[in-house]
C-alpha positions as a Markdown table, in Angstrom:
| # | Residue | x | y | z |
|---|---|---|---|---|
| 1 | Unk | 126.3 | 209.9 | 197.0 |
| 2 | Unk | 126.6 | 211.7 | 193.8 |
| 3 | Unk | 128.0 | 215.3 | 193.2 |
| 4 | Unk | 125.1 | 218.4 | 193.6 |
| 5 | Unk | 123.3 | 215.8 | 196.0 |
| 6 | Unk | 121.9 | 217.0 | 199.1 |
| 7 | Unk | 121.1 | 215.0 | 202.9 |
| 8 | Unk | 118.2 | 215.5 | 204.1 |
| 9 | Unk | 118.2 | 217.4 | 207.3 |
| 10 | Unk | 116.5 | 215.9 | 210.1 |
| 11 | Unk | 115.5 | 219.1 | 212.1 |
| 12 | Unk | 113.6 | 220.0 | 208.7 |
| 13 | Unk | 110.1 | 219.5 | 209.1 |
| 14 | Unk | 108.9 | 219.8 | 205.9 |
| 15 | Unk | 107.7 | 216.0 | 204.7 |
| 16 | Unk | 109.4 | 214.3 | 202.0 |
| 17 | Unk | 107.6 | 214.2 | 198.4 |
| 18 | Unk | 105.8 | 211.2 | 198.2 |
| 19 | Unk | 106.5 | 208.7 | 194.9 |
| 20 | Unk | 103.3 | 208.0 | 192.9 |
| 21 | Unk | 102.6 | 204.6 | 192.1 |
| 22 | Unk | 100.6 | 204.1 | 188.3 |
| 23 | Unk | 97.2 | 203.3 | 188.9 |
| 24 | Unk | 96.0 | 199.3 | 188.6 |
| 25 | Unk | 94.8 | 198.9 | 185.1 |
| 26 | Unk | 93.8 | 195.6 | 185.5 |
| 27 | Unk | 91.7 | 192.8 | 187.5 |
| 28 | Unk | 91.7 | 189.2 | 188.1 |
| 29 | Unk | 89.0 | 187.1 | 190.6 |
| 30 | Unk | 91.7 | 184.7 | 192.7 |
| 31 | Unk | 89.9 | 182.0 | 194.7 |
| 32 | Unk | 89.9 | 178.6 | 195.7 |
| 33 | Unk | 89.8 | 176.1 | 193.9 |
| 34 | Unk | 86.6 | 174.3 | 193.2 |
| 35 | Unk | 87.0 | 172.0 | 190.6 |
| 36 | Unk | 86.3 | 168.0 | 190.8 |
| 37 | Unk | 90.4 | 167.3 | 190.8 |
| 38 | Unk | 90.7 | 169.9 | 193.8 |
| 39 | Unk | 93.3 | 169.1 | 196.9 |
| 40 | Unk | 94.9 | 165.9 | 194.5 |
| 41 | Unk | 98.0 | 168.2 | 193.9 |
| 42 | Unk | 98.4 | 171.3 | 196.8 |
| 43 | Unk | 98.5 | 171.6 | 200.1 |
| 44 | Unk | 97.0 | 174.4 | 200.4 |
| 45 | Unk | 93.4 | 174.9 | 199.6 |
| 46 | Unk | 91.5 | 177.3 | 202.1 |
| 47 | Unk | 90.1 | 180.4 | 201.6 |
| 48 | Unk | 92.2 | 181.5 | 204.8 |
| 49 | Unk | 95.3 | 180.6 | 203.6 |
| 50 | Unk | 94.6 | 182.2 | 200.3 |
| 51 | Unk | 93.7 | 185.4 | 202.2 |
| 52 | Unk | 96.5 | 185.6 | 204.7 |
| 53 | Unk | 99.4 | 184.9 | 201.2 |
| 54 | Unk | 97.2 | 188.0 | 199.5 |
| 55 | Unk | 97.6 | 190.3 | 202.5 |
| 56 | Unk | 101.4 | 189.1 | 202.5 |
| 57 | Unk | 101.8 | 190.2 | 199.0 |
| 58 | Unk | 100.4 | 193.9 | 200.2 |
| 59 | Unk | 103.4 | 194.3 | 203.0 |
| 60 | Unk | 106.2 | 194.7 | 199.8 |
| 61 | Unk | 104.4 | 195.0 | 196.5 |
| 62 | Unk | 102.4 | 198.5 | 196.4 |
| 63 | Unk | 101.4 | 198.3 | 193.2 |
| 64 | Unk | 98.7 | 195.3 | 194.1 |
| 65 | Unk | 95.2 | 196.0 | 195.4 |
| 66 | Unk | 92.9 | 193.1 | 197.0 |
| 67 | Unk | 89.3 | 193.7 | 197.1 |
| 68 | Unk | 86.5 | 191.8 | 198.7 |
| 69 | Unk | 83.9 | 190.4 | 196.1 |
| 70 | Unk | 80.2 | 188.6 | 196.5 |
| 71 | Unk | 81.5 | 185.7 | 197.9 |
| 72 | Unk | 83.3 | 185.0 | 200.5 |
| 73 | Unk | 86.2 | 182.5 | 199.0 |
| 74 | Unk | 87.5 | 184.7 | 196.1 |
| 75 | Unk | 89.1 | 188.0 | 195.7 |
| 76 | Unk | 89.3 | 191.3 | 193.3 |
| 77 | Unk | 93.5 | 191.5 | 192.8 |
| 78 | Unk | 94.3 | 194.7 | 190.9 |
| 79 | Unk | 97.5 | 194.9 | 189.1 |
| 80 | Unk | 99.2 | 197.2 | 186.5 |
| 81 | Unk | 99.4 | 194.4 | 183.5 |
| 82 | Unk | 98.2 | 191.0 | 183.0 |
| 83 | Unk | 101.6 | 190.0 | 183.9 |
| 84 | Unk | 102.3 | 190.9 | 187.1 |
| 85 | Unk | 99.4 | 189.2 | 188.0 |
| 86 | Unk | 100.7 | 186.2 | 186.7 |
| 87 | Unk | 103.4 | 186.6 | 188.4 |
| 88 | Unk | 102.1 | 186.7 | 191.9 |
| 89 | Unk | 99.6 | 183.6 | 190.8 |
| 90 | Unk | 103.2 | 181.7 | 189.4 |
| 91 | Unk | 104.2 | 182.3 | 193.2 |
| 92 | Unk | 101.5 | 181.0 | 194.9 |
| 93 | Unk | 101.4 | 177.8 | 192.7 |
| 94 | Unk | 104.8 | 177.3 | 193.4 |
| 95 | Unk | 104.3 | 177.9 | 196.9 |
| 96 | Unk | 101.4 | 174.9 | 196.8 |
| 97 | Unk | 98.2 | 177.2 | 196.3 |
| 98 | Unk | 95.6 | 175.5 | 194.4 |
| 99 | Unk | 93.5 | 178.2 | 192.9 |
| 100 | Unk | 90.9 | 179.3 | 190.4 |
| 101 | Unk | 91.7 | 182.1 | 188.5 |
| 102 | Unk | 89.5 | 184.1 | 186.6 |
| 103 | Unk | 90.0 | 186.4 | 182.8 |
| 104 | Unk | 91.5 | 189.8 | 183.5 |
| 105 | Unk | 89.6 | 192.4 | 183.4 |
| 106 | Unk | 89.9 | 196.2 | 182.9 |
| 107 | Unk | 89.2 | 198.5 | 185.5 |
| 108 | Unk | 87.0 | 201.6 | 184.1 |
| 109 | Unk | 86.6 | 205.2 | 186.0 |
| 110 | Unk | 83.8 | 207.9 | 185.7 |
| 111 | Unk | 85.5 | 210.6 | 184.3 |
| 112 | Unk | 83.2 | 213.9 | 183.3 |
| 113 | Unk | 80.2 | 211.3 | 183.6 |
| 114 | Unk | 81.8 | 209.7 | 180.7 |
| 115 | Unk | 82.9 | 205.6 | 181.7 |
| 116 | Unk | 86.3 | 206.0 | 180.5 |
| 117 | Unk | 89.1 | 202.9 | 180.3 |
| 118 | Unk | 93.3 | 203.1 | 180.6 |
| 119 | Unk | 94.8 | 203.3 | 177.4 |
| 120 | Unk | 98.6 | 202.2 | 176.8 |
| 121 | Unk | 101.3 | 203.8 | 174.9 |
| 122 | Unk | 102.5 | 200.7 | 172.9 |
| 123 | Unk | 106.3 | 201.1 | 171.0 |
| 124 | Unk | 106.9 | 197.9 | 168.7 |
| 125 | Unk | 109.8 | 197.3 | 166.8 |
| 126 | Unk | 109.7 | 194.8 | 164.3 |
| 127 | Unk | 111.1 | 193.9 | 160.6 |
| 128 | Unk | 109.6 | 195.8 | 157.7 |
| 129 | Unk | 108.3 | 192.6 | 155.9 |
| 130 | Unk | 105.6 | 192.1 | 159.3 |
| 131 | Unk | 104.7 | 196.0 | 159.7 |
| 132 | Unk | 101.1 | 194.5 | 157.6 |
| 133 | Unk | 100.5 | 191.7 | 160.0 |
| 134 | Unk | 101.3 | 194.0 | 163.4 |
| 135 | Unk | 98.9 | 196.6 | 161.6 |
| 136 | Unk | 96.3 | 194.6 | 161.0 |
| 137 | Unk | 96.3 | 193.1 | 164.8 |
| 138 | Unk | 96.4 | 196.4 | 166.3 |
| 139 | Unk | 93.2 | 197.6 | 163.9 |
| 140 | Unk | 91.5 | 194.5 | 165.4 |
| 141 | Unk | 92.4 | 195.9 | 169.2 |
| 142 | Unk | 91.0 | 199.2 | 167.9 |
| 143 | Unk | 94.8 | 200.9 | 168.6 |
| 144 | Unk | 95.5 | 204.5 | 166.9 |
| 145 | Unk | 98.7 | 205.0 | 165.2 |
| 146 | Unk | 100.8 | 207.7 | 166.3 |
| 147 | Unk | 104.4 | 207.5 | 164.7 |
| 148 | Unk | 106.3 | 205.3 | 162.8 |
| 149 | Unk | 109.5 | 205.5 | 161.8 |
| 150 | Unk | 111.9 | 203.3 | 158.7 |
| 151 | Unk | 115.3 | 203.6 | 160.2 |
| 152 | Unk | 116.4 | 202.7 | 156.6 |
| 153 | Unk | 118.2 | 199.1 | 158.3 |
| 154 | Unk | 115.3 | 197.0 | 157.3 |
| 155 | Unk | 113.6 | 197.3 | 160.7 |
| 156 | Unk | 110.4 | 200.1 | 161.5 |
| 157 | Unk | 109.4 | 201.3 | 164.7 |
| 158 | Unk | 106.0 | 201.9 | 165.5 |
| 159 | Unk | 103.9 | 203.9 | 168.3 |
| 160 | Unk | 100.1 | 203.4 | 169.1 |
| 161 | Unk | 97.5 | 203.9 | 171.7 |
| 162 | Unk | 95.9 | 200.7 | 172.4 |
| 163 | Unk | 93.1 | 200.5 | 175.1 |
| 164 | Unk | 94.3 | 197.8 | 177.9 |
| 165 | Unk | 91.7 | 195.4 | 177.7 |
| 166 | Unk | 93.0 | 195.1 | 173.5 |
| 167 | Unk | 96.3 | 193.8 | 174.8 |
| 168 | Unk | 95.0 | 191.3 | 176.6 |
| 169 | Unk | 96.2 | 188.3 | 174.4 |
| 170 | Unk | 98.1 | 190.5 | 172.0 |
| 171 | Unk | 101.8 | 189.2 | 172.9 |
| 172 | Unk | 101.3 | 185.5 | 172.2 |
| 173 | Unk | 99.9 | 186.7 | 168.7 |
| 174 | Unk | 102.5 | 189.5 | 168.0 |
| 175 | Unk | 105.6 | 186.7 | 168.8 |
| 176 | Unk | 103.4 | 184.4 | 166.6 |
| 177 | Unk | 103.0 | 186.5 | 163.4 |
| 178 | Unk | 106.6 | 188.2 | 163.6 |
| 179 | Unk | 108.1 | 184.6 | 164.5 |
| 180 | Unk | 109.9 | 185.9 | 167.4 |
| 181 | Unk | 111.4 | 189.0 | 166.0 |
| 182 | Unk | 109.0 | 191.9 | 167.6 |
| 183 | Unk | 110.2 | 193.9 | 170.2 |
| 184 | Unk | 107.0 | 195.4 | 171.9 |
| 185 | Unk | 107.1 | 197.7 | 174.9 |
| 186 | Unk | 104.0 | 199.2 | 176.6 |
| 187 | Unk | 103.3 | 202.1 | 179.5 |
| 188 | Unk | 100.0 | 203.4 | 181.1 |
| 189 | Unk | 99.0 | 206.9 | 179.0 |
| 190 | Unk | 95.8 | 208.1 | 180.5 |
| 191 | Unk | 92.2 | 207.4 | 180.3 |
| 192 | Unk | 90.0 | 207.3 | 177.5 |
| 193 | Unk | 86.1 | 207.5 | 176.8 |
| 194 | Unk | 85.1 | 203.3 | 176.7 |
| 195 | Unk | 85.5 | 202.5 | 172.6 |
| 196 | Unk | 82.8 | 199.5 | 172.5 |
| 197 | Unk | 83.3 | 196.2 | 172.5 |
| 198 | Unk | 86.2 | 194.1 | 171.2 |
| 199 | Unk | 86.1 | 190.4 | 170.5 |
| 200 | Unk | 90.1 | 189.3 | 170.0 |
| 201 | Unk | 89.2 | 185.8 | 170.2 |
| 202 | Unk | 86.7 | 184.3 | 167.3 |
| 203 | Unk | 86.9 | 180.7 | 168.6 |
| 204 | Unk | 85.1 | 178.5 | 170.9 |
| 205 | Unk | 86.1 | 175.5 | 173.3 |
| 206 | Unk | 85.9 | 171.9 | 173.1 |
| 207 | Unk | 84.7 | 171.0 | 176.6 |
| 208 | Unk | 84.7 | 167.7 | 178.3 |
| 209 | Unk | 80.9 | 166.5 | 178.9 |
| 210 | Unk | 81.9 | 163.6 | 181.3 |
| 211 | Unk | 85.1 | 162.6 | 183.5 |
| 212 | Unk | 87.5 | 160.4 | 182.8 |
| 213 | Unk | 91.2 | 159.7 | 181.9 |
| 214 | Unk | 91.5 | 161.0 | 178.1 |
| 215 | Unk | 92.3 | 158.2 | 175.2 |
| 216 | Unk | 94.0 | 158.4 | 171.9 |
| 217 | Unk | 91.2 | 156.7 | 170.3 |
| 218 | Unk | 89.2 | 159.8 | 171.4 |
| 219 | Unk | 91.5 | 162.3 | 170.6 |
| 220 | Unk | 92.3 | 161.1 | 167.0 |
| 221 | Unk | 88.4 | 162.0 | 166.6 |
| 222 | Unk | 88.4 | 164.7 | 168.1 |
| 223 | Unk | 91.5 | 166.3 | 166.5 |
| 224 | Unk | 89.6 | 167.2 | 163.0 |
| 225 | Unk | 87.4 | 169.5 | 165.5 |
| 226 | Unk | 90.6 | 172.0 | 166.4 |
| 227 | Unk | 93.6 | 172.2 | 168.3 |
| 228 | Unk | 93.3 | 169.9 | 171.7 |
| 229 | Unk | 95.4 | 171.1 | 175.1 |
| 230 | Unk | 95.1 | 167.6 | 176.4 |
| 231 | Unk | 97.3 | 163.8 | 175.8 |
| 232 | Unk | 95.8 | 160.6 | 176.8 |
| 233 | Unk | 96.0 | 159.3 | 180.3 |
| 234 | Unk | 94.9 | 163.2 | 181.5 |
| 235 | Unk | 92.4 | 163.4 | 184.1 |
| 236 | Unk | 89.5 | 165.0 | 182.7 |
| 237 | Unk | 86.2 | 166.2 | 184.5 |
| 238 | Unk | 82.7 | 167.7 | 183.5 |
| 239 | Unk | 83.1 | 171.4 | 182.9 |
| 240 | Unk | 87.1 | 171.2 | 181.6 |
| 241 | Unk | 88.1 | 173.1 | 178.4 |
| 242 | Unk | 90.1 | 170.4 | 176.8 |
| 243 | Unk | 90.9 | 172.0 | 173.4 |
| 244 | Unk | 90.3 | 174.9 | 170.9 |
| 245 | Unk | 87.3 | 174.5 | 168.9 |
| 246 | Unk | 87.5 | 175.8 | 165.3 |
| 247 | Unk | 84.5 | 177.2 | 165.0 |
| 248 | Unk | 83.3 | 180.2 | 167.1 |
| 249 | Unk | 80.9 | 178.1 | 169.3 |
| 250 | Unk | 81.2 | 175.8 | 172.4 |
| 251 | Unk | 81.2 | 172.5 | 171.9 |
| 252 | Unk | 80.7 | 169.7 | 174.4 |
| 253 | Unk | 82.8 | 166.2 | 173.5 |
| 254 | Unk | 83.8 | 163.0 | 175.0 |
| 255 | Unk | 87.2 | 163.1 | 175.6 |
| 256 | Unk | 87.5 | 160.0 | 177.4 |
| 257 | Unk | 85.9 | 157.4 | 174.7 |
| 258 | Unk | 87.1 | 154.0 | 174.7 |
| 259 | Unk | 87.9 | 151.9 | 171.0 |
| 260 | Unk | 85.2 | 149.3 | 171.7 |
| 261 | Unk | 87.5 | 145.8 | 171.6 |
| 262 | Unk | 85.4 | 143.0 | 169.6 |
| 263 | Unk | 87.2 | 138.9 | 168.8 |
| 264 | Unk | 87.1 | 139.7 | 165.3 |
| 265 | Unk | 90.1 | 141.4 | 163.5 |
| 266 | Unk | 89.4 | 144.4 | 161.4 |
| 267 | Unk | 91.2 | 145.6 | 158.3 |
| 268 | Unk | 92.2 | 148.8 | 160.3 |
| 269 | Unk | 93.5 | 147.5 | 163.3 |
| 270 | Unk | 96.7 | 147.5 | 162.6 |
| 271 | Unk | 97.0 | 150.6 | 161.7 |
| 272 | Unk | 98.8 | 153.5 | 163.8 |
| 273 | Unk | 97.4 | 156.3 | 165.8 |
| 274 | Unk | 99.0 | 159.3 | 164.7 |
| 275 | Unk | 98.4 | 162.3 | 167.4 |
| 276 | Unk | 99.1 | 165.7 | 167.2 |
| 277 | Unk | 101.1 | 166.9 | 170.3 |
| 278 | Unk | 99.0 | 169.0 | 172.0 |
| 279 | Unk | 99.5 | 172.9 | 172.8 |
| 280 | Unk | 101.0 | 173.3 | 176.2 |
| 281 | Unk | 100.0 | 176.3 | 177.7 |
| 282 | Unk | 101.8 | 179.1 | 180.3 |
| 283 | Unk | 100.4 | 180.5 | 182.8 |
| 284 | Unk | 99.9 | 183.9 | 180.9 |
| 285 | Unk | 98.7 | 182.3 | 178.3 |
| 286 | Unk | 95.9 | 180.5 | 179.6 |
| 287 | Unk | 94.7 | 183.8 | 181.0 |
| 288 | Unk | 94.8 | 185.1 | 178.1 |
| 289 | Unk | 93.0 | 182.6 | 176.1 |
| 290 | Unk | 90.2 | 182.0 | 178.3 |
| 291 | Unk | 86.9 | 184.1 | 177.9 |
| 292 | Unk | 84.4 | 185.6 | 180.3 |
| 293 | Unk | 82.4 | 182.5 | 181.1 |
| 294 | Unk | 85.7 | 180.7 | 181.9 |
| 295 | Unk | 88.7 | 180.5 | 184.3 |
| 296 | Unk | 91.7 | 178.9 | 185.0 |
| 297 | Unk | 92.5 | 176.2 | 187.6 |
| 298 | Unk | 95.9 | 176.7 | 188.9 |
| 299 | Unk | 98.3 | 173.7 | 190.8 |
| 300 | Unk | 101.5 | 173.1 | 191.5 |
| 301 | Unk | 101.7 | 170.6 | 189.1 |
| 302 | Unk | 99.3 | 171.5 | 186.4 |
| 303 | Unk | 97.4 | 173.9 | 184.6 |
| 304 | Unk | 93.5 | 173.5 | 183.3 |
| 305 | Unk | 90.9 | 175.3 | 181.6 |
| 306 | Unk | 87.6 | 174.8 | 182.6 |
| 307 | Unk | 84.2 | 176.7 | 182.5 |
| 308 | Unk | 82.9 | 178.8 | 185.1 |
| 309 | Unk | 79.8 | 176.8 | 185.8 |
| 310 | Unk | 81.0 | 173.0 | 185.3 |
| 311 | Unk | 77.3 | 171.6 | 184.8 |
| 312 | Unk | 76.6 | 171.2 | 181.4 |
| 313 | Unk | 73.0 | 170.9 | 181.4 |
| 314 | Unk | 73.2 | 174.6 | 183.6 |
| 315 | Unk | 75.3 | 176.2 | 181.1 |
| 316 | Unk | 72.9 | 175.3 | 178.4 |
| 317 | Unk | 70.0 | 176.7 | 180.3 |
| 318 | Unk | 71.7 | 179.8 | 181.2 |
| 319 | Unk | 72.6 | 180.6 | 177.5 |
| 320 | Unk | 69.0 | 179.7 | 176.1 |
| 321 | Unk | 68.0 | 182.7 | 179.1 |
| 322 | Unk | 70.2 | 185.4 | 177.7 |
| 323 | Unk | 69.2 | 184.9 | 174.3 |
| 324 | Unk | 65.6 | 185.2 | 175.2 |
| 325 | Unk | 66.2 | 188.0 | 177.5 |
| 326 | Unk | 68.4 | 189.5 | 175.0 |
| 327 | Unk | 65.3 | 188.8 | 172.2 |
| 328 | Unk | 62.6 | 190.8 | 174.8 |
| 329 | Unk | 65.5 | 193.5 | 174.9 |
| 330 | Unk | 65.6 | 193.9 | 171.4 |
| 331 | Unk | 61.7 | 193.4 | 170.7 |
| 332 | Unk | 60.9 | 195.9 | 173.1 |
């Protein structure tokens, strides 16, 4: 007890001010898993269990809200940041959950008949040489400066208002571009009038067209395409995001080619496959690399990209819809 405190009296019968809680900012879509690989790493796997660990999370964390969605084996989970959901997710895979987690998403509000979205209060502090770079990412993100400050020792502290959704993704890039140094800190501010759409990520995925166990011979071919997230001997499946494709589309690739083995000896077969390690992705990460149309399959052992809809022949027909719905939208 500290000095000028005072005990509540218990006769009193005036209730005690209750503590506000920030509002959820953001969503995620938790269910089970569905891919091909499903049950060959957890234990636990029904919807039931899922449900009954999600209603244990409500007991002690009051921050988390779980919503009911369309179907019946996944769930709305509303957090305040993209990573406390990936904490509670990190539990749960630890715990032997095998899930399917889908891209956060921002939750919106009708304010004044206005859609309106939460907006974070953002403070970086980095070294003056990368105020340019942090600039130019937050202009991307559509974030409005506020302050900045030169304390005159070489370093520049810097405050914006960022809409949520923009910092979706925006850590891995801000340790990226200030090699580490950045120190960014970020707090709910208020709600905002929707600002249009961003698009943070330019890229599109290399996805697996067939499954199979991932060879070098393969991946050496596939390597001049982008960045892959996958070494040979993987298990791969129809539908998996195996790497980062360097140009803005989708592409579907066969991940799991074998060299074709002849009697005759070729000038290049003694040459050596050189592969280029592949990107190993957290948890957080993954979530915040994926995009709308895709998720992330969670296990105790591993963690997988993979498109929403796994059939590739569906996925093409549901694109070559939009477009021509989008086409009679714009026509008309």
């Amino acid at each position: 007890m500290t000095i000028g405190e005072t005990i509540a009296d218990p006769d009193d019968p005036r209730p005690l001010p209750v503590t506000s809680v920030d509002e959820p900012s953001l969503s995620v879509t938790i269910g089970i898993n569905t891919s091909v690989l499903a049950g060959t790493e957890g234990d636990r796997l029904t919807a039931s269990q899922i449900k009954n660990r999600l209603d244990q999370e409500l007991v002690g964390n009051v921050s988390l809200r779980v919503l009911s969605t369309s179907q019946p084996d996944a769930w709305e989970v509303q957090g305040r940041g993209e990573l406390q959901l990936a904490v509670l997710v990190e539990l749960m895979r630890r715990e032997g959950f095998e899930l399917t987690v889908g891209k956060p998403e921002v939750l919106t509000r009708e304010v004044d008949g206005k859609r309106c979205e939460p907006v974070e209060r953002v403070a970086i502090d980095v070294p003056e040489e990368y105020v340019g770079v942090v600039t130019q990412l937050l202009a991307l993100r559509k974030g409005r400066l506020q302050q900045m400050v030169n304390h005159g020792t070489g370093w520049a502290r810097m405050e914006y208002l960022v809409p949520a959704r923009g910092l979706i993704g925006f850590r891995t890039e801000f340790l990226t571009e200030t090699r580490g140094t950045g120190i960014l800190h970020h707090v709910f501010e208020g709600w905002e009038p929707w600002h249009g759409e961003l698009r943070t990520r330019p890229t599109g995925s290399l996805v697996a067209d067939r499954r199979g166990q991932a060879t070098g011979y393969a991946i050496q071919a596939l390597q001049e395409r982008g960045s892959l997230f996958v070494k040979p001997g993987d298990e791969l499946y129809e539908g998996m995001v195996v790497g980062e494709n360097a140009r803005s589309e989708d592409l579907d690739v066969n991940a799991s080619k074998p060299k074709k083995l002849t009697n005759m000896r070729a000038a290049s077969a003694d040459e050596l496959v050189r592969l280029i390690p592949p990107r190993a992705l957290s948890l957080e990460q993954a979530l915040e690399f994926i995009r709308d149309d895709e998720a992330v399959e969670v296990t105790p052992l591993s963690i997988r990209l993979r498109k929403t809809e796994l059939s590739g022949s569906k996925r093409q027909t549901m694109a070559s819809r939009s477009k021509r719905e989008r086409l009679e939208s714009q026509s008309a």
